[in-house]
C-alpha positions in Angstrom: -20.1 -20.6 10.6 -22.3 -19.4 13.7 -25.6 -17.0 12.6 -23.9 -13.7 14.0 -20.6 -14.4 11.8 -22.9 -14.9 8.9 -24.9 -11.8 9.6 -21.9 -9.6 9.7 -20.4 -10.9 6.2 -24.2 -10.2 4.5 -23.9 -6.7 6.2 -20.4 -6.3 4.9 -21.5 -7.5 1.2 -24.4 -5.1 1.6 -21.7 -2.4 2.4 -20.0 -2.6 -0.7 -22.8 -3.0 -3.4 -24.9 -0.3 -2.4 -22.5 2.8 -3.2 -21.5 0.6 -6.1 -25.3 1.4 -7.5 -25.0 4.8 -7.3 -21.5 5.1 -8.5 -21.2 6.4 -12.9 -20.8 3.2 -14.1 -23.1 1.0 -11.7 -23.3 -2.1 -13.1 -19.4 -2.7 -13.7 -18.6 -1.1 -10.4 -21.6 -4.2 -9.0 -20.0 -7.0 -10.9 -16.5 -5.9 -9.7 -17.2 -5.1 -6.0 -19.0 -8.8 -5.9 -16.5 -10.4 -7.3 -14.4 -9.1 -4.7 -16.4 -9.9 -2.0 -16.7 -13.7 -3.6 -12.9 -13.9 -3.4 -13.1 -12.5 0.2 -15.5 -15.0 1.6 -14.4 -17.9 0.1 -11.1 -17.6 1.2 -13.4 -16.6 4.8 -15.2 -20.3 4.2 -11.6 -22.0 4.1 -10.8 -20.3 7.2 -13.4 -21.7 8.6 -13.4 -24.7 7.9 -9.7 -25.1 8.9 -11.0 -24.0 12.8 -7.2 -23.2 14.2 -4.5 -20.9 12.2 -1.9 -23.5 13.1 -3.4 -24.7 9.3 -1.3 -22.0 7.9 1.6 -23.5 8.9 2.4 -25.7 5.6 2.7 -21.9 3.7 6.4 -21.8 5.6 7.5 -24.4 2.7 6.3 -22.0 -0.1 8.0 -19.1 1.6 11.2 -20.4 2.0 11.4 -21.5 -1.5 10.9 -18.2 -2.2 13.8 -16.7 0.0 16.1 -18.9 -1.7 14.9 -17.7 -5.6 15.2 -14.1 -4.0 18.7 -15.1 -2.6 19.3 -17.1 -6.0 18.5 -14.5 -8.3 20.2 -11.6 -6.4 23.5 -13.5 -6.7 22.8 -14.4 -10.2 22.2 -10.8 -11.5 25.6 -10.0 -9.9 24.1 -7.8 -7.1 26.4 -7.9 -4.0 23.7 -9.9 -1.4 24.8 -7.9 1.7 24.7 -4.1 -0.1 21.4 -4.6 -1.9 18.0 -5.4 -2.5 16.7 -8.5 -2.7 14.9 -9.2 -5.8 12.9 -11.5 -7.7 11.7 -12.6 -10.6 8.0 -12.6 -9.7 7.8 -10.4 -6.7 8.3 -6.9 -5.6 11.3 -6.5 -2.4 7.9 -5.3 -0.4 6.3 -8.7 -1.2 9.8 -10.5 0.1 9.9 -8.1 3.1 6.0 -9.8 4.1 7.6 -13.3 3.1 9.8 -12.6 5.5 7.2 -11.2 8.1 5.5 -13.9 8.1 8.3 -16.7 8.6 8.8 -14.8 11.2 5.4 -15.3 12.5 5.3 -19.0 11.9 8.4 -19.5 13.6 7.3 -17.8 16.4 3.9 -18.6 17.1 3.4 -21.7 14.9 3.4 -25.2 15.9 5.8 -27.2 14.4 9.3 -29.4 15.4 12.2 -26.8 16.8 14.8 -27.3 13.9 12.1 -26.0 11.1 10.9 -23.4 13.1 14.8 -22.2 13.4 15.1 -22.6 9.8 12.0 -20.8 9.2 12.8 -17.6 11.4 16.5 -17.0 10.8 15.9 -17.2 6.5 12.5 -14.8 7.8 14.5 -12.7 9.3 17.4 -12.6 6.6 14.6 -12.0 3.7 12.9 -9.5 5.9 16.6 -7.4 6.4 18.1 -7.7 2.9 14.5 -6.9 1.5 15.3 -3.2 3.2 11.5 -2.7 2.7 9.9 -0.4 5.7 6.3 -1.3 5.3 7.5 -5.6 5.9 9.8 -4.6 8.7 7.0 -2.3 11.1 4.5 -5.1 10.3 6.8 -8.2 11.6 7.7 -5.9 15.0 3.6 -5.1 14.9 2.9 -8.6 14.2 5.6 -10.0 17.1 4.2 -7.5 19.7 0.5 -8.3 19.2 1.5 -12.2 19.9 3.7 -12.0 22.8 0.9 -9.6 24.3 -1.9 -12.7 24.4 0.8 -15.4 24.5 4.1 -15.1 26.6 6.1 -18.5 27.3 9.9 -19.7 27.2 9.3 -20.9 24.1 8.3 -17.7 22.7 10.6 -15.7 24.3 13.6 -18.5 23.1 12.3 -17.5 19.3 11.8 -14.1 19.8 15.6 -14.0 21.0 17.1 -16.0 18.8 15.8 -13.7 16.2 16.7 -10.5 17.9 20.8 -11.8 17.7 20.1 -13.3 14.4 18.9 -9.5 13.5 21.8 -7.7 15.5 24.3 -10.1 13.6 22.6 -9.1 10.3 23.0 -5.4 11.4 26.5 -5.4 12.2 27.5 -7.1 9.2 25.9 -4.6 7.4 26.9 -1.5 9.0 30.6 -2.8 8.1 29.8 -3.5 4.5 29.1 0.1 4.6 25.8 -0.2 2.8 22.8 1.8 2.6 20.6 -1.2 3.2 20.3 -0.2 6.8 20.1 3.7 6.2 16.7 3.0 4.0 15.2 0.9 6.7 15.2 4.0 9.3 14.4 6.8 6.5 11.0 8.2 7.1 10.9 9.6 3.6 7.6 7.8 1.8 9.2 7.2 -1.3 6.8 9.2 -3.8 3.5 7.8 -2.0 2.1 11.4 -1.2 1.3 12.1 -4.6 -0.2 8.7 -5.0 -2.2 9.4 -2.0 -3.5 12.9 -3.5 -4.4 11.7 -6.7 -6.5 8.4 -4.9 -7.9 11.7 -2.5 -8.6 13.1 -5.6 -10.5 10.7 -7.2 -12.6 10.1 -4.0 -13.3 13.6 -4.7 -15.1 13.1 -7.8 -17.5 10.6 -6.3 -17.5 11.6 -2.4 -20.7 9.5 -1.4 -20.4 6.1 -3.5 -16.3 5.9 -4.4 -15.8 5.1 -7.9 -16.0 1.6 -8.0 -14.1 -1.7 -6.9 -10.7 -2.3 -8.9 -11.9 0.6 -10.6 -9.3 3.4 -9.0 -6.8 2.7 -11.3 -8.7 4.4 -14.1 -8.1 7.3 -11.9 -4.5 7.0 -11.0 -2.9 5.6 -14.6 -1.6 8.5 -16.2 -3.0 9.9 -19.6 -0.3 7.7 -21.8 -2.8 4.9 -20.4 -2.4 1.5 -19.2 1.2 1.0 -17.3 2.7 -2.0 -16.1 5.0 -2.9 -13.3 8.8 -2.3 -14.1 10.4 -6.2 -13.5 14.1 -6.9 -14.4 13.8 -6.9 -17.9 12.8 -3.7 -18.3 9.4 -1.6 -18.6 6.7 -4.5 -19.9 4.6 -3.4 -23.3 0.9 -3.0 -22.2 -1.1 -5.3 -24.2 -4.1 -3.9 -26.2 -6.5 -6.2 -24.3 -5.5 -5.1 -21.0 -6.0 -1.2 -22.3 -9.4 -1.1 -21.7 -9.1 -2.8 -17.6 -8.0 0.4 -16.4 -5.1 -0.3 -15.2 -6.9 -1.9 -11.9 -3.4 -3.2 -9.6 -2.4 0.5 -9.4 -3.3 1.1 -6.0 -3.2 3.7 -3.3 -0.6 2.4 -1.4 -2.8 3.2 2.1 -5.9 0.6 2.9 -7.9 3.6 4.2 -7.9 5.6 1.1 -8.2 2.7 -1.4 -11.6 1.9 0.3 -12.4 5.0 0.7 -11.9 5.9 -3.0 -13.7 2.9 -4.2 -17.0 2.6 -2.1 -16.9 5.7 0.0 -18.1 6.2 3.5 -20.7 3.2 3.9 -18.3 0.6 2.2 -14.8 2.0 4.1 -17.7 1.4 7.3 -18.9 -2.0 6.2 -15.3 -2.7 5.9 -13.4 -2.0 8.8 -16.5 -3.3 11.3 -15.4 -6.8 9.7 -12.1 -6.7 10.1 -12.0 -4.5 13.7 -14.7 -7.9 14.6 -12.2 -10.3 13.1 -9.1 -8.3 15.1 -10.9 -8.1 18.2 -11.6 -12.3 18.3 -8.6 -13.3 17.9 -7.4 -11.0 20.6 -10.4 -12.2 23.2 -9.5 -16.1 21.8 -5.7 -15.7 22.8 -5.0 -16.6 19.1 -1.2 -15.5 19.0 -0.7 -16.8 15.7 -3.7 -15.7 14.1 -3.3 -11.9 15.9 0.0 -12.0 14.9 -0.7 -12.2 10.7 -3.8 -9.7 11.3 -2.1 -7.1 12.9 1.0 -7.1 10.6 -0.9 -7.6 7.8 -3.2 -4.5 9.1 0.2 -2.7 10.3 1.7 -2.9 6.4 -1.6 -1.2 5.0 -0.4 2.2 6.2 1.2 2.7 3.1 0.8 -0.7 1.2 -2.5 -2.6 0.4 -2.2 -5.6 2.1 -5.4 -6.5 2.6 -6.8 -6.5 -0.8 -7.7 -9.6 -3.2 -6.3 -11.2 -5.1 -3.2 -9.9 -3.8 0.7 -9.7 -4.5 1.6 -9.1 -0.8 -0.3 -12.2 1.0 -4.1 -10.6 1.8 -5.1 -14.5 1.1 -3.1 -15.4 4.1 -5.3 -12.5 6.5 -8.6 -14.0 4.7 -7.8 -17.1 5.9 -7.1 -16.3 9.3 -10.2 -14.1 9.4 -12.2 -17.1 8.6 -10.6 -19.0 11.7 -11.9 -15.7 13.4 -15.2 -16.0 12.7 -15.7 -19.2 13.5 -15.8 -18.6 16.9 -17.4 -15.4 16.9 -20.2 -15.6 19.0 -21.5 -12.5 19.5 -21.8 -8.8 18.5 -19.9 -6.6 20.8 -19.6 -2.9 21.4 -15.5 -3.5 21.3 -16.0 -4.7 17.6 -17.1 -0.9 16.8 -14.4 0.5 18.9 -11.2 -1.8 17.4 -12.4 -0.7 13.5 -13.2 3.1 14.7 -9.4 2.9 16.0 -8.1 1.3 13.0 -9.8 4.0 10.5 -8.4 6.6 12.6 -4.7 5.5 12.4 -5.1 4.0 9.0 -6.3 7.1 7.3 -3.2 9.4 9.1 -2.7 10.7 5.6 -6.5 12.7 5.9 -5.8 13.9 9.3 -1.7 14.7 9.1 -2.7 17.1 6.0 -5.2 18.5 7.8 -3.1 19.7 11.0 -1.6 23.3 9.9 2.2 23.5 10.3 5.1 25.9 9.3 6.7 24.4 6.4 10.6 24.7 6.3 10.8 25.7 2.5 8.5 27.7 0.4 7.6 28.2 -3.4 6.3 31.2 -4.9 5.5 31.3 -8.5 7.2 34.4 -10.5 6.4 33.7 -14.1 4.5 31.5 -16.3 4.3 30.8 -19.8 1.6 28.0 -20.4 -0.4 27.9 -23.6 -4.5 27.7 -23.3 -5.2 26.5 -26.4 -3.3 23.7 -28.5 -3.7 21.5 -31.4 -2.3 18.3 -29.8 -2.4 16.4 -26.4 1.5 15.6 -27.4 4.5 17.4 -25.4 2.8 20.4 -23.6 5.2 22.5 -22.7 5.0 25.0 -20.0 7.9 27.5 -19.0 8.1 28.9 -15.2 10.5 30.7 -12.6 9.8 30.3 -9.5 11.4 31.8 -6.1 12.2 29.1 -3.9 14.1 28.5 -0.6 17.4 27.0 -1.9 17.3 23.2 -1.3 15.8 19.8 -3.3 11.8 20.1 -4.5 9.3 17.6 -7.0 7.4 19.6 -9.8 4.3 17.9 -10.5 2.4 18.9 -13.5 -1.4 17.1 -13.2 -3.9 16.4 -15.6 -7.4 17.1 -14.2 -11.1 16.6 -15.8 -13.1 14.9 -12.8 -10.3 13.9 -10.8 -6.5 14.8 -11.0 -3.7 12.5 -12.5 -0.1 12.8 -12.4 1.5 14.1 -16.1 4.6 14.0 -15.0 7.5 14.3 -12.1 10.4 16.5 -12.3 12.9 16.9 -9.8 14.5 20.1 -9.2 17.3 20.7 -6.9 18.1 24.9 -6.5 21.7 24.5 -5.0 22.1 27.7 -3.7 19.9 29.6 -5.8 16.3 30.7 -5.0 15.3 32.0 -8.3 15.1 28.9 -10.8 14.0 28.7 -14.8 12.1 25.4 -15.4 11.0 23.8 -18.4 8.2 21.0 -18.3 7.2 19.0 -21.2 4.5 16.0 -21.0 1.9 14.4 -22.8 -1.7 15.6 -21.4 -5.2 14.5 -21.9 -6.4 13.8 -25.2 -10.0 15.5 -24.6 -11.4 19.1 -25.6 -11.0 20.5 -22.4 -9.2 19.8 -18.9 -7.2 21.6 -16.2 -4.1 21.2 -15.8 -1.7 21.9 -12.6 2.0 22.6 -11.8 2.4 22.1 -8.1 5.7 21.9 -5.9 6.4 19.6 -3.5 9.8 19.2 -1.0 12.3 16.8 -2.7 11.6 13.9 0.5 7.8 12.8 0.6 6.1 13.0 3.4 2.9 12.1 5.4 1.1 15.0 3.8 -0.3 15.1 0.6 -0.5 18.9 0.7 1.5 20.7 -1.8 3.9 24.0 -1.3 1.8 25.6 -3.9 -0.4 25.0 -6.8 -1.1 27.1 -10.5 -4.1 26.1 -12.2 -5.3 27.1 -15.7 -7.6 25.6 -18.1 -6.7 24.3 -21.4 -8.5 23.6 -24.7 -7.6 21.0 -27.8 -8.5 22.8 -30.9 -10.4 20.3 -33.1 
């Protein structure tokens, strides 16, 4: 690895354990953000060492075992396979979407003989459709642009339209099935992740100048029941009592920007995106299609995923890997390094700035009545009564738990008709602690980019001992 690539991965290590010292627990938050940053450069080193991403190529195998389990599975469980979801016994339908991405990539861009790379991009493209996952689909159209832009050649353009028709034939045969498959894909609803991406803002919050620690955000986001695991097919999973006291660290923040941000605050989300705005910007200067390809979909897919982080459900080995190609040809230091991660921060953390813009909202909440207790003898099934006056349509009413950052007690969905005076009841388990605040918010029925809510009530309450 050349001196200057070197330098820049000690700065970037430096980056992340100095807030970690200064964070409230400092030796965990050390341990975990090296152990991070181990995992990171040694998938760098194999990079590296492989000298040309064309290496990635022998992945295409694992991934289209994996579209045919998905396919398997879906049939299997009874689902029809053209009117929905993919799914999987192992993965999430946003990790299939990125399987799918990045056939599509390999296909493309790869090197390989004609007939696999077929294969390879029509089952990429099938996964990618029937996945109906949003995040997947902008980062394959990301990912194909950013080749074709440093590499355009029959070849290419022979993939890219065989794909296109493959897509269009996908997308009529849906749209006759009648499915809502399709309807998802173009829905610019975020499915729940603007509360996700208040409470991470909250929790960045409570430590503004160090974050709170690597893998550590989860502590912030679980909700006060405690440790939660991912829903799979067989229904919600038991938490084990040896995972209770991990904090629940694979809940994430669903937005690269903010789960940096949250966990090493400004000089870590810094260190950060100068290494991979360094990485970007070689493999764009190299005329690496493959390799720009994977970053910037992979990159595209963190705007409300976390791609990028290890180890990883959704592929961040593959970007690690290909960043290590990067860097061993980086040569040099350049002033477009700064500019390509100041970019990517900018657009990355659009849920900071899109709050932050004032606009006339098209419904509106005003609180009429209230009847929440202040002081209680258990954490179990606070119940608060309210009436509120709302413009008649669909909302979300979030009740939050909050001591140094907030949490979210529980999500009720409340749709008016074509009333604007409604009676609600909210029951939830809070904080078992002497004293927290606690917060009923509404929120419009469809998520969106903001994370600002209609309105908020705070009030304090006590446990008697």
């Amino acid at each position: 690895m050349p001196r200057v690539a070197q330098g820049l991965l000690v700065s970037y290590l430096i980056s992340q354990q100095l807030p970690a010292l200064f964070t409230d627990t400092p030796l965990e938050a050390s341990l975990t953000a090296l152990l991070r940053t181990l995992l990171i450069m040694g998938l760098i080193g194999l990079g590296v060492s492989w000298q040309r991403s064309e290496h990635l190529m022998p992945l295409s195998v694992g991934l289209v075992l994996v579209a045919v389990t998905a396919v398997i599975m879906t049939v299997v469980s009874g689902g029809p396979l053209l009117a929905s979801r993919l799914s999987h016994p192992y993965m999430t339908p946003i990790t299939l979407g990125l399987a799918g991405a990045l056939c599509i990539w390999l296909a493309v861009f790869g090197q390989a003989h004609r007939v696999w790379r077929i294969f390879i991009g029509c089952a990429g493209v099938s996964v990618l459709l029937l996945s109906a996952s949003r995040g997947p689909l902008l980062a394959a159209v990301v990912g194909i642009a950013a080749g074709l832009l440093v590499q355009s050649s029959r070849r290419v353009l022979l993939g890219v339209g065989l794909t296109t028709m493959l897509a269009t034939t996908l997308t009529m045969i849906s749209l006759k099935e009648g499915n809502s498959l399709l309807t998802r894909l173009v829905q610019s609803d975020t499915n729940g992740r603007d509360l996700v991406w208040s409470s991470t803002l909250s929790a960045y919050q409570s430590s503004p100048l160090s974050g709170v620690g690597t893998y550590l955000l989860g502590r912030h986001l679980q909700p006060p029941s405690g440790c939660e695991l991912w829903i799979g097919p067989s229904g919600t999973p038991v938490c084990p009592e040896w995972l209770q006291n991990l904090g629940s660290p694979w809940l994430i923040a669903h937005n690269g920007a903010l789960q940096q941000l949250a966990e090493s605050g400004p000089l870590g989300t810094l260190g950060f995106f100068i290494l991979i705005g360094s990485v970007v910007s070689v493999a764009w200067n190299s005329k690496d299609a493959l390799g720009i390809a994977v970053l910037s979909g992979l990159i595209a897919a963190t705007l409300i995923d976390n791609t990028l982080v290890v180890p990883s459900p959704f592929f961040a080995e593959a970007f690690w890997l290909i960043a290590g190609v990067q860097l061993s040809r980086m040569t040099e230091i350049k002033l477009g390094h700064g500019v390509a991660a100041s970019v990517l921060i900018i657009i990355l953390a659009f849920p900071i700035w899109v709050s932050s813009v004032p606009s006339k909202p098209t419904l509106s909440a005003q609180l009429r009545f209230i009847q929440s207790p202040r002081q209680v003898g258990s954490a179990q099934n606070y119940t608060v009564y309210s009436s509120w006056l709302l413009t008649p349509g669909k909302y979300r009413i979030v009740m939050r738990s909050c001591l140094q950052s907030c949490s979210i007690v529980q999500v009720l969905p409340v749709d008016t008709g074509a009333q604007d005076i409604i009676n609600l009841e909210s029951k939830a388990n809070i904080r078992d602690v002497p004293m927290q605040k606690i917060q009923l918010q509404i929120y419009p029925s469809a998520a969106g980019a903001s994370v600002l809510p209609l309105t908020t009530h705070e009030w304090t309450v006590r446990l008697k001992s």
